[in-house]
BAKEMAR-672797 format. One record per residue (C-alpha): x, y, z; residue in three letters. Coordinates in steps of 0.05 Angstrom, whole numbers, plus 5000, padded with zeros to 4 digits. Example, Ala and Ser with C-alpha at 12.3 -4.5 7.8 and 13.67 -1.06 7.14 Angstrom:
2
524649105156Ala/527349795143Ser/
END
This chain:
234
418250961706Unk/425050651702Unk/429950891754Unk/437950871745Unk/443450741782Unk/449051381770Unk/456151031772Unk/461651481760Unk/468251231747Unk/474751771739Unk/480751611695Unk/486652071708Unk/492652171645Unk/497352691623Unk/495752691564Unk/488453061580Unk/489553751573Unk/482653961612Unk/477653651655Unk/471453221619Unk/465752871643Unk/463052451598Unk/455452061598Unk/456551311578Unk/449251121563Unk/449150421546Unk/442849901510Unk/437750441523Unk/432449931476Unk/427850451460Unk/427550431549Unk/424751001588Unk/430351421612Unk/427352131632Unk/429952011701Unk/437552011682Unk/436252741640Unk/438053191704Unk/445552891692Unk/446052931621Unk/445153691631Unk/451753761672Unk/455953391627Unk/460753591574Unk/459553051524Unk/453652441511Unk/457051721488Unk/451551361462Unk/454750621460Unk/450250211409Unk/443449911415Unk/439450531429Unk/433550091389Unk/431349411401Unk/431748921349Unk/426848421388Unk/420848871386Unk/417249431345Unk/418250141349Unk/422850631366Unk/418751221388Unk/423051361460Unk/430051251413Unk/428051731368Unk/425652261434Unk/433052141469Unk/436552351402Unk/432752921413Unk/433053021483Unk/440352861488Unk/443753381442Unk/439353951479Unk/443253691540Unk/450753621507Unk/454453481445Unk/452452781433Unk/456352241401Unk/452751501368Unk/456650851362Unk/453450231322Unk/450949701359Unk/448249051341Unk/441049141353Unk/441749791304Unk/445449271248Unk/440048721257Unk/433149211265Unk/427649101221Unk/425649791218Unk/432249991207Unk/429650391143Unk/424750721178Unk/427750921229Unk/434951141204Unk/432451851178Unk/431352181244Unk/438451911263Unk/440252331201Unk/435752901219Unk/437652861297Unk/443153281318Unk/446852701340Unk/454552661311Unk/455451871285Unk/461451601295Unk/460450901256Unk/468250681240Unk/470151371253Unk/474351861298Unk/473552631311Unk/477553131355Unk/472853351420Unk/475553751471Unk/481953561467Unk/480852881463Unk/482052381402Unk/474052121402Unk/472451471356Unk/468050881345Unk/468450181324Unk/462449971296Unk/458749301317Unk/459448741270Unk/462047941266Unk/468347941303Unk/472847661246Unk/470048221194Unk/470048861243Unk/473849341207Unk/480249601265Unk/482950191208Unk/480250701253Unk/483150381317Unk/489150471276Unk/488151121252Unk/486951331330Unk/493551061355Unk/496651481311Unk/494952131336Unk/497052491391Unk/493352521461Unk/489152141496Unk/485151701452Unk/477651451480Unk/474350961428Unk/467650671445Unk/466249891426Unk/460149731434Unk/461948941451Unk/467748951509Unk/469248241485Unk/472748511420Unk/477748971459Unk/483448391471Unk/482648141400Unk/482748781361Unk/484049441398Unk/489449171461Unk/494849121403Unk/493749791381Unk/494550151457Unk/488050571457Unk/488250921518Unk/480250751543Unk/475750351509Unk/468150381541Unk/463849921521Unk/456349581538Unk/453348991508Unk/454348591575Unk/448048801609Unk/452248711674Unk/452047951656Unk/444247871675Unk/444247561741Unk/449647711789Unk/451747191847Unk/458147381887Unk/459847921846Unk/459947511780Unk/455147511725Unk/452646881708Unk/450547101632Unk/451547611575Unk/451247571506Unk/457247501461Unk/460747141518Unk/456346601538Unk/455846371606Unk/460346641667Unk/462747181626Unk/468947541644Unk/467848321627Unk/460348561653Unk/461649171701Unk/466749611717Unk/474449681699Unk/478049141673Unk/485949111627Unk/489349541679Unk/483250091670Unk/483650081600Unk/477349751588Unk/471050111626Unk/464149681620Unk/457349931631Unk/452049501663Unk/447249841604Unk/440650301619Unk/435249641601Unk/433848991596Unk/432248871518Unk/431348051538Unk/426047571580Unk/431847361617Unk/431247671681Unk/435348161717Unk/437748061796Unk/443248441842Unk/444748811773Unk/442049501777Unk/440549841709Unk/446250501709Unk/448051111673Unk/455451181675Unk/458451841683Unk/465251831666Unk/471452361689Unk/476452551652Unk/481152901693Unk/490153161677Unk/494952861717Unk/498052191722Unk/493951581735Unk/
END
């Protein structure tokens, strides 16, 4: 089986009202992910940051388990990535998304505990649809939106002063020499935003939970984030 790296990253505001840790579980690809389930049972809230399926191979037996398993650990949120927009058995299996107990947030934004919660959803840069970044800057609080590609956040959601955007996509750029990635996709090679904190902490990147590629993985451990929330000024 699998095992994962735990990081776990705090973010401190006045404008939380209550401690929150939050499970950032990044390009699961229909993975294993039993091990990280001890953790998801002490958090408050499961961010489920696109490509839970992969597009480059069939079935999507251990997707469809974790959006079981998940919401029997805590309320569990699902942003669009592009593996979901480009599966083949997309049709298939969609339904036990809608049957799961999984709350969608696919250009959407709820109130959770105390929090202003949304999602962008994954699609071609110059037709991603920002309304709901909008619509979150607008309301009071602090406002956490999940993007599943990190390379969209200057573009489209810096201009609109979202509070944290996490995000995965990256896969901690592949191979990692020196601290730098040498490859991820949507940014080519040597990209800039793979792991970590980057825009003065408002941008928080997850290395992802697989590998859904050939291309090997070196010095870049596979991770389940688990983020804290926590009042008081940063």
């Amino acid at each position: 089986m699998q095992e994962h790296k735990l990081t776990e990253y705090t973010v401190r505001s006045g404008k939380l009202r209550e401690p929150l840790t939050l499970a950032l579980v990044a390009d699961l690809h229909n993975g294993p992910y039993e091990d990280v389930l001890p953790a998801l049972r002490r958090v408050d809230g499961i961010l489920i940051l696109g490509d839970l399926v992969n597009r480059h191979r069939r079935g999507f037996e251990r997707a469809v388990a974790f959006l079981r398993d998940a919401p029997a650990c805590a309320p569990t949120f699902y942003a669009i990535g592009n593996h979901e927009l480009r599966f083949r058995e997309l049709e298939a299996y969609w339904p036990h998304v809608e049957k799961s107990d999984v709350r969608v947030l696919d250009n959407a934004w709820v109130p959770f505990r105390g929090i202003v919660l949304g999602a962008l959803s994954a699609a071609v840069l110059d037709r991603a649809d920002v309304t709901v970044v909008r619509e979150m800057a607008e309301q009071p609080g602090f406002r956490l939106l999940m993007c599943h590609h990190p390379e969209y956040y200057a573009p489209m959601i810096k201009p609109h002063g979202i509070d944290l955007t996490v995000s995965g996509h990256a896969h901690g750029g592949q191979i990692n020499i020196a601290g730098r990635g040498l490859y991820s996709p949507g940014q080519g090679l040597l990209p800039k935003l793979t792991a970590g904190f980057y825009e003065d902490g408002h941008l928080l990147v997850s290395r992802g939970m697989t590998n859904s590629t050939r291309a090997p993985r070196w010095n870049n451990p596979c991770e389940l984030v688990l983020l804290h929330l926590v009042p008081g000024e940063g």
